[in-house]
KOLFI-777116 format. One line per 2 residues: their letters; for each residue z negated, y, x of C-alpha. Coordinates in steps of 0.25 Angstrom, whole numbers, plus 5000, padded with zeros to 4 digits. Layout:
BEGIN
A> Z/Y/X; ...
***
This chain:
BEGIN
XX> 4926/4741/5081; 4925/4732/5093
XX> 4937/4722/5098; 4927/4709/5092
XX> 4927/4715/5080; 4942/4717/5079
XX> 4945/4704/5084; 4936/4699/5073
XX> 4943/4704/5063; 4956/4701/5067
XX> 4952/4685/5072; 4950/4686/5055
XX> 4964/4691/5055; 4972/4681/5059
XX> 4963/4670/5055; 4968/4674/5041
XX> 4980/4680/5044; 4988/4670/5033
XX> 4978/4676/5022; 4975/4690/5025
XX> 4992/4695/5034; 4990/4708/5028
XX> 4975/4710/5034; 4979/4705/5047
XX> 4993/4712/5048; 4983/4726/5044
XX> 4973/4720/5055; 4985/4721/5065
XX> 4991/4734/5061; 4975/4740/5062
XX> 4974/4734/5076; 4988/4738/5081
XX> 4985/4752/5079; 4971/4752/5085
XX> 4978/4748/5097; 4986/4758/5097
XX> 4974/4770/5094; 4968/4763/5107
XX> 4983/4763/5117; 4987/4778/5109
XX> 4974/4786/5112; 4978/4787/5126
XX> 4991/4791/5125; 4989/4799/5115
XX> 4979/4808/5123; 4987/4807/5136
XX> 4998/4812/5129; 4991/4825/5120
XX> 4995/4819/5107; 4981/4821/5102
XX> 4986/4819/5087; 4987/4805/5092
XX> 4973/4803/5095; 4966/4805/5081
XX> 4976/4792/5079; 4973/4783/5089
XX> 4959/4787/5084; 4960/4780/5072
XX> 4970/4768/5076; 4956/4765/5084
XX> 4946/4766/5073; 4958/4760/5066
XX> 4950/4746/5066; 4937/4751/5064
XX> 4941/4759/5052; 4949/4748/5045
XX> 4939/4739/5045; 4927/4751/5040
XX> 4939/4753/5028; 4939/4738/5024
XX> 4926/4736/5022; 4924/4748/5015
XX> 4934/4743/5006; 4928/4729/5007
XX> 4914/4735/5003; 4920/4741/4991
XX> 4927/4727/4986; 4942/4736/4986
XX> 4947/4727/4997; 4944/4714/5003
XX> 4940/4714/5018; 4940/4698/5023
XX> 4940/4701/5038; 4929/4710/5036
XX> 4917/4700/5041; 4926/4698/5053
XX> 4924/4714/5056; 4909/4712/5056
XX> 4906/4700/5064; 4896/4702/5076
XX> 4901/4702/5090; 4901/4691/5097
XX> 4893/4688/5108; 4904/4691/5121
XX> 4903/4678/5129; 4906/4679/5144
X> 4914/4665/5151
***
């Protein structure tokens, strides 16, 4: 998932923050551990704890895999997904200034 999609998804997040705290707080979580995937592989290698990687491995696909899970789930009418359109808006054109 690129970094247009993601801040997508979470613009949607804080637009309705008041209706929807325990998506946004989950949102935040989900993106505090994909941080860290992307800071801890490095380290993690440099330092031969190669049990590590396999986990910063998934904290990267960490976005990619939530979103894939909920609208899965939103598909099967078992949980409602209201940001979902906000993960597949087209890019926007990049604009040079």
């Amino acid at each position: 998932m690129d970094l247009t999609r993601i801040h997508c998804i979470k613009e949607w997040q804080v637009r309705h923050r008041r209706t929807h705290s325990l998506e946004s707080r989950a949102w935040d979580v989900l993106l505090t551990v994909w941080v860290m995937g992307w800071i801890g592989w490095l380290p993690a290698y440099a330092l031969d704890a190669l049990w590590a990687l396999p986990l910063c491995l998934v904290a990267m696909l960490g976005p990619d895999l939530y979103v894939a899970w909920r609208a899965r789930w939103h598909r099967l009418n078992r949980l409602r997904c209201d940001w979902l359109p906000a993960a597949s808006l087209p890019r926007r054109p990049h604009v040079r200034g």
